[in-house]
N, C-alpha and C positions, 0 to 999 in steps of 0.2 A: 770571432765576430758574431754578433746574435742576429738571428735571425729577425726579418720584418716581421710586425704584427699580425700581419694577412698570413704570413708563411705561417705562424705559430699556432694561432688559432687553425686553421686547415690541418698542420699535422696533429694537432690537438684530437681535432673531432676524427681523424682517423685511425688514431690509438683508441680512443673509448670505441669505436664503430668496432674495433677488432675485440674488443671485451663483450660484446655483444651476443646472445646467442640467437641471433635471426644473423648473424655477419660468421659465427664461429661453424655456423651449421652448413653453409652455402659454399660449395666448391669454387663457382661463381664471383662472386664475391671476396672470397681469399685470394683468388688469383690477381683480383683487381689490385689488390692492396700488399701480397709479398710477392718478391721478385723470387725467378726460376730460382738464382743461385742465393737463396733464404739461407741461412743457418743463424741458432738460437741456442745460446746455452741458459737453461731452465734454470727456475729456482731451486729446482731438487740438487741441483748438478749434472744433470744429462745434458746431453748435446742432441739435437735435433737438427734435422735438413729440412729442406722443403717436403719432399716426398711423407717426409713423417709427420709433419704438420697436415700435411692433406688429411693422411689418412686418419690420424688420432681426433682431427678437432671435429671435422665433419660426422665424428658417431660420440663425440661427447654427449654426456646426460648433464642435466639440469644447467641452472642459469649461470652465469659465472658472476656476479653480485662482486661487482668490483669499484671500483672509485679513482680516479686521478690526483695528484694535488703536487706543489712545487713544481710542475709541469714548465719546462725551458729549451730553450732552444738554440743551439750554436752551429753556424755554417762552418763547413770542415773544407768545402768550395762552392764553387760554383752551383753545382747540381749534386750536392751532396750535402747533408742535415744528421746533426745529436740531436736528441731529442730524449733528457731526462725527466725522470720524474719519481714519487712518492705510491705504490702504489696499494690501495689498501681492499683484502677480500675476506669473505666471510668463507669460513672450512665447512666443512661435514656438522660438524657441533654447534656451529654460532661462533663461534671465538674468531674474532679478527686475527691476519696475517697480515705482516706487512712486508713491504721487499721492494728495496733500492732496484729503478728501472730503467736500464737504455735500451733506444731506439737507434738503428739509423737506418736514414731513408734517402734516395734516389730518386733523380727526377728520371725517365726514361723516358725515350726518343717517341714514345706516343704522347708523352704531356703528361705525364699523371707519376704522381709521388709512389713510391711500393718499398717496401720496409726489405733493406740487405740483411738485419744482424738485429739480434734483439737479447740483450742479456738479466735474467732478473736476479737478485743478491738480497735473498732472505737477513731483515732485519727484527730486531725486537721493538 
């Protein structure tokens, strides 16, 4: 079932927030947005946890110069959201990267959405 348009747009602006580096930089603010039990498998192919997200994004360098787009959204339940999409950044050189993106996110017993799982899948 797809999610309401309120829900979409909200998980929307909180996927770009997490591209962000005034959001990627703030311990703060991560915590707002991934839940304790986080895990991610990267574009590269690595697997990350929460702890390793803390620590790698909060001393990243430079901006992350990224984009949104085919941005959608499917209820899996009640308090639980997919959240795909297209997601397109610039590397070291300039050259765009692009890479197939799920989300999924949780409502949690304080009211606020925080992302369980997040998988990205380098495309051409």
């Amino acid at each position: 079932m797809s999610a309401s348009q309120p829900l979409a747009d909200h998980l929307l602006s909180l996927e770009a927030a997490l591209q962000t580096r005034e959001v990627r930089s703030s311990e703060t603010r991560l915590r707002d947005l991934l839940a304790p039990d986080f895990r991610e498998f990267g574009r590269s192919g690595l697997a990350y946890t929460f702890n390793d997200i803390m620590t790698r994004l909060v001393v990243e360098d430079g901006p992350a110069n990224s984009s949104i787009s085919n941005f959608t959204v499917s209820m899996l339940g009640e308090t639980v959201a997919l959240a795909t999409y297209r997601g397109t950044r610039l590397n070291a050189d300039g050259n765009r990267q692009f890479t197939n993106r799920s989300s999924i996110w949780r409502l949690d017993a304080d009211g606020k959405w925080r992302m369980v799982f997040h998988q990205g899948t380098a495309t051409e």
